[in-house]
C-alpha positions in Angstrom: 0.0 0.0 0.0 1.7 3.1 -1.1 0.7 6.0 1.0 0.7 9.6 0.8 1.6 11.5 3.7 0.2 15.2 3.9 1.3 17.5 6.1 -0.2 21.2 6.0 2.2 24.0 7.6 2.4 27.5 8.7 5.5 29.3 9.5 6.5 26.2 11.6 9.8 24.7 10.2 11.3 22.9 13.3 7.7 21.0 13.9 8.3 19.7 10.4 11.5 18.2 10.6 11.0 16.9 14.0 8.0 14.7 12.3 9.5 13.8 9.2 12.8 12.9 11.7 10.1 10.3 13.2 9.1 8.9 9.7 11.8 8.6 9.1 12.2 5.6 11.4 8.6 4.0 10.2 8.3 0.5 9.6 6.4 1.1 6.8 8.5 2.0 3.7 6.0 2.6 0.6 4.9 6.3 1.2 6.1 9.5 -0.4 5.5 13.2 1.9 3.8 16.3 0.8 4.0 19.3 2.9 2.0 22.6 1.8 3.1 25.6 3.3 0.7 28.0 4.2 2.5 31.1 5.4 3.6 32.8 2.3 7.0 32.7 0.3 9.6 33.7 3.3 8.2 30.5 5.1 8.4 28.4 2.0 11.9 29.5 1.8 12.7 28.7 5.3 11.1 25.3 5.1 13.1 24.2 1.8 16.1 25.2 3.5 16.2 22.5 5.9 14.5 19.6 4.2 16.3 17.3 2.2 14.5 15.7 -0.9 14.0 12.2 0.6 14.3 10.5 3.5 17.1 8.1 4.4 14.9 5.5 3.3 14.1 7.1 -0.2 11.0 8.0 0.5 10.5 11.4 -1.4 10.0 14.7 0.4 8.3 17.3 -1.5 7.1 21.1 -0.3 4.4 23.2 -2.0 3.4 26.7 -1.6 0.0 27.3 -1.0 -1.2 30.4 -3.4 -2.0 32.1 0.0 -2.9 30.9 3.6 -5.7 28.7 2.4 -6.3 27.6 6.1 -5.7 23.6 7.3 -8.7 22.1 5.1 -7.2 23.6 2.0 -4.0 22.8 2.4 -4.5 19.2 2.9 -6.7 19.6 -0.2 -3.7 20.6 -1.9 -1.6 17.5 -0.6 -4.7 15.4 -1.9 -4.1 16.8 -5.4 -0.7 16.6 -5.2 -0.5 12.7 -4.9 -3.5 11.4 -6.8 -1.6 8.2 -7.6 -1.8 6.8 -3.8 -3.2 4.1 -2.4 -4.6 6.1 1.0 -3.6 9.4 2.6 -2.1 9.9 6.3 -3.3 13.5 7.4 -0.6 14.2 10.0 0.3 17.6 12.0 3.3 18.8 11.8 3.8 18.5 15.1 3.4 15.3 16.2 5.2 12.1 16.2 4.6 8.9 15.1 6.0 6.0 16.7 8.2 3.4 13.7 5.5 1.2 13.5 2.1 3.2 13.4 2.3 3.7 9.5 2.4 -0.2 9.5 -0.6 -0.7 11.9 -3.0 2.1 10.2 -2.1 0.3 6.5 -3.1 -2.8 7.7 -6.2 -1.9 9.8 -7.6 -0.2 6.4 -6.1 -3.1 4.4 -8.9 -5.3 6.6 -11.6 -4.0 4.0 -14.4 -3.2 6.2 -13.4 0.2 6.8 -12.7 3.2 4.3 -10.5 5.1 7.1 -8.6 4.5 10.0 -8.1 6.6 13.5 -5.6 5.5 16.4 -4.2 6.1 19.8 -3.4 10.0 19.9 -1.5 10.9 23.1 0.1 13.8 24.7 3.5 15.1 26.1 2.2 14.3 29.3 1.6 11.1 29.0 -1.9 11.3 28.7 -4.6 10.3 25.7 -5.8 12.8 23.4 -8.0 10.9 22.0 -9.2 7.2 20.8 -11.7 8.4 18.1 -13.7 11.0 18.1 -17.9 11.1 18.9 -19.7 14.3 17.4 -22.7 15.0 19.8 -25.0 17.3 17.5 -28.0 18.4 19.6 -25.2 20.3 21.1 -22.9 20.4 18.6 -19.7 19.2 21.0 -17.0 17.4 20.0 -16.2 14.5 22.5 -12.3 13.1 22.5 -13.3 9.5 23.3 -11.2 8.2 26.4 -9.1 11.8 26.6 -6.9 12.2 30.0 -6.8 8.2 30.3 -3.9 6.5 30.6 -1.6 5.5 27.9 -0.9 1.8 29.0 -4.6 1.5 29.2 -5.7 -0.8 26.6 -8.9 0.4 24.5 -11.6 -1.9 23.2 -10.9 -1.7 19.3 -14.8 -2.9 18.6 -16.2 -0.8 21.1 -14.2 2.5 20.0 -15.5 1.7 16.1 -19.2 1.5 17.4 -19.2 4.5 19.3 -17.0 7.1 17.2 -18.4 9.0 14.2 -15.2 11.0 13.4 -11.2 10.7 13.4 -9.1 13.4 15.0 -7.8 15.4 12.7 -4.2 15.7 13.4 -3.8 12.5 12.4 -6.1 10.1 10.2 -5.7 7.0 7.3 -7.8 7.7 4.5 -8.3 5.6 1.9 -9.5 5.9 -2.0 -12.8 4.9 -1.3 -13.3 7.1 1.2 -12.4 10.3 -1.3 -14.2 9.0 -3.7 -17.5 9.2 -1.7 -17.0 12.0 0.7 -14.5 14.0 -2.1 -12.2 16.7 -0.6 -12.2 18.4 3.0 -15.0 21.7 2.9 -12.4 24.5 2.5 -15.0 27.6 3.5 -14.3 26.1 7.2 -11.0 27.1 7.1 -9.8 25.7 10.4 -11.7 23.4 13.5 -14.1 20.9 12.6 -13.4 20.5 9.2 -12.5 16.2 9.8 -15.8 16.5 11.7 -17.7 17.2 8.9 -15.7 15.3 5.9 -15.9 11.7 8.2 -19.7 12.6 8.7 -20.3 13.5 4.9 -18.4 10.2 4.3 -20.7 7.7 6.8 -23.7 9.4 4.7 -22.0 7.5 2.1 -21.8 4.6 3.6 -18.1 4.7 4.8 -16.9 3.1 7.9 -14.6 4.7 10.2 -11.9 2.3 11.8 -9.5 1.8 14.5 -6.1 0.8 15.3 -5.5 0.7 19.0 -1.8 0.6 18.7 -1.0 2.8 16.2 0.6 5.5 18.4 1.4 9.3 17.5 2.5 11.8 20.0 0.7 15.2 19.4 2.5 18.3 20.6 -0.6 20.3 19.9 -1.5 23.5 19.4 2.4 24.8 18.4 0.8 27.2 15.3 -2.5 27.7 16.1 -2.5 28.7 20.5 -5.6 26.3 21.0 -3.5 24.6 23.4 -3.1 27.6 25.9 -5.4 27.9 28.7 -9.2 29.1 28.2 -8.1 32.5 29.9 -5.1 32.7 27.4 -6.2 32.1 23.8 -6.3 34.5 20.7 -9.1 35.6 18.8 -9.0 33.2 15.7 -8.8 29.5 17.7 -11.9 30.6 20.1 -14.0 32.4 16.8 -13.4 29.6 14.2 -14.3 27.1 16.8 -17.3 28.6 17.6 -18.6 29.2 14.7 -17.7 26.2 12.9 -19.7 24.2 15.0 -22.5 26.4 13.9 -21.4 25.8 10.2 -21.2 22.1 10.6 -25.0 22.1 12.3 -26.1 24.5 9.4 -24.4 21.9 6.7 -24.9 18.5 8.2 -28.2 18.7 10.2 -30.2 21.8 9.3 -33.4 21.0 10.8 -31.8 21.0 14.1 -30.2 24.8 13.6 -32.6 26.7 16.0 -32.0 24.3 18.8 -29.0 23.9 18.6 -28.1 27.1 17.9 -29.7 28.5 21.2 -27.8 24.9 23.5 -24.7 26.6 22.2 -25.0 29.8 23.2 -26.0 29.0 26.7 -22.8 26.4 27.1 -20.5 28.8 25.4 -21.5 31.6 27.5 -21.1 29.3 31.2 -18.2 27.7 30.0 -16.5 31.1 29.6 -18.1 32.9 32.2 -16.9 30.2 34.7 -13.3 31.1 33.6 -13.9 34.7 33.9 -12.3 34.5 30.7 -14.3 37.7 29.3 -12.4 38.6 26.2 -12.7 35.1 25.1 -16.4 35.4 25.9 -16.3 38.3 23.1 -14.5 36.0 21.1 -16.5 33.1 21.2 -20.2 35.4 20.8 -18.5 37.0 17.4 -17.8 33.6 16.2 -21.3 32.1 17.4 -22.8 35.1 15.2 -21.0 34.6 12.1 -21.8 30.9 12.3 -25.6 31.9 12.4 -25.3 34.2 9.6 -23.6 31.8 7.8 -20.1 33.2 7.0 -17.6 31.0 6.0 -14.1 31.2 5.0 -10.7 32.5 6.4 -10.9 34.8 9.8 -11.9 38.5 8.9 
């Protein structure tokens, strides 16, 4: 299985080579990398500087510029277009890590044949699990990280993950040509947050089937470009907006009937959660971004 790894960056150089340095050790040989950059010509420049145009192993290493910061969902697009010859796509962060062998365990999970693509075991500097699959809760339009904060030597349930999740985290995710082929690319007007929310759910309307390999490990730095990591209190303008009103978006796309409600569930958690943090300006934040999702814009932060 040849796959095509796709890697979207911004201004983030060292994050790259620290995550090609760790594909560099993967078990599994047949794949090729595709990195767009997303933060103009001086970071193209910069990035090009440091890679070399394969890995040790021969697998080749190409860079693209983006015409522009098209945002995450367009620039795996780009990736996608790249490398139409592949047999399935790894959607990986820059910044994370994946252990030699999880290439080799997500392959063969989607190899199976009852599944079109393939989450894993996401986990944390500290130790802890991001996320085993993710479950989209849309009467209140919440994204749940299944089993996050558990421990890592803590042994998931495989069948019992594949029942309950409806979407793969995003930062890293197998997905194979079926799986394009019915869901087609990732919906670029979100620009960034949710946007694997929305292409996995498209995709089960199609009949795909999500999978999961429980040890296929990758180590997630999180956060290093876009500052959702910080603390509620803490975060800019564009991670708290686009994540509010993206989940507005993906209601309005995916289960319009439900709009109204869900609409008004939102509001009311958005404004406790941030109230409870006294984390006013984020507060602002989060009721501009609940607004545009209502009215419907779309597209890269204004």
């Amino acid at each position: 299985m040849h796959v095509a790894v796709c890697i979207v960056g911004f201004r983030n150089p060292d994050d790259i080579v620290r995550c090609l340095a760790a594909l560099a050790r993967s078990q599994h040989a047949d794949f090729e990398v595709v990195i767009c950059e997303n933060g103009g010509p001086d970071a193209f420049a910069q990035l090009t500087a440091v890679l070399a145009p394969a890995l040790p192993g021969g697998q080749s290493v190409r860079a693209v510029l983006a015409g522009g910061n098209l945002g995450y969902a367009g620039g795996v697009n780009v990736c996608l277009n790249e490398t139409p010859a592949a047999d399935a796509w790894w959607i990986l962060n820059p910044d994370t890590e994946p252990y030699p062998d999880a290439m080799a365990r997500l392959a063969q999970r989607l190899a199976a044949g009852d599944c079109e693509a393939v989450g894993h075991t996401l986990y944390l500097p500290s130790g802890k699990v991001q996320s085993h699959g993710g479950r989209w809760e849309a009467w209140l339009a919440r994204a749940i990280s299944i089993d996050h904060g558990s421990a890592l030597d803590t042994k998931p349930d495989p069948a019992a993950i594949e029942r309950r999740q409806n979407y793969l985290n995003g930062a890293s995710m197998l997905v194979g040509r079926r799986f394009l082929e019915a869901a087609g690319p990732m919906r670029e007007d979100y620009f960034l947050y949710c946007e694997e929310v929305e292409w996995c759910l498209r995709a089960a309307r199609a009949g795909m089937r999500l999978g999961f390999a429980a040890d296929a490990l990758v180590l997630h730095h999180q956060g290093t470009t876009t500052g959702n990591a910080a603390a509620i209190a803490q975060k800019t303008r564009a991670p708290v907006f686009l994540n509010e009103r993206n989940k507005i978006l993906l209601t309005r796309d995916t289960y319009p009937a439900r709009l109204p409600i869900v609409a008004m569930a939102t509001l009311a958690v958005t404004v406790a959660r941030f109230v409870k943090r006294r984390a006013w300006r984020q507060l602002g934040y989060a009721l501009e971004g609940w607004g545009a999702g209502v009215a419907g814009e779309r597209g890269p932060l204004s």
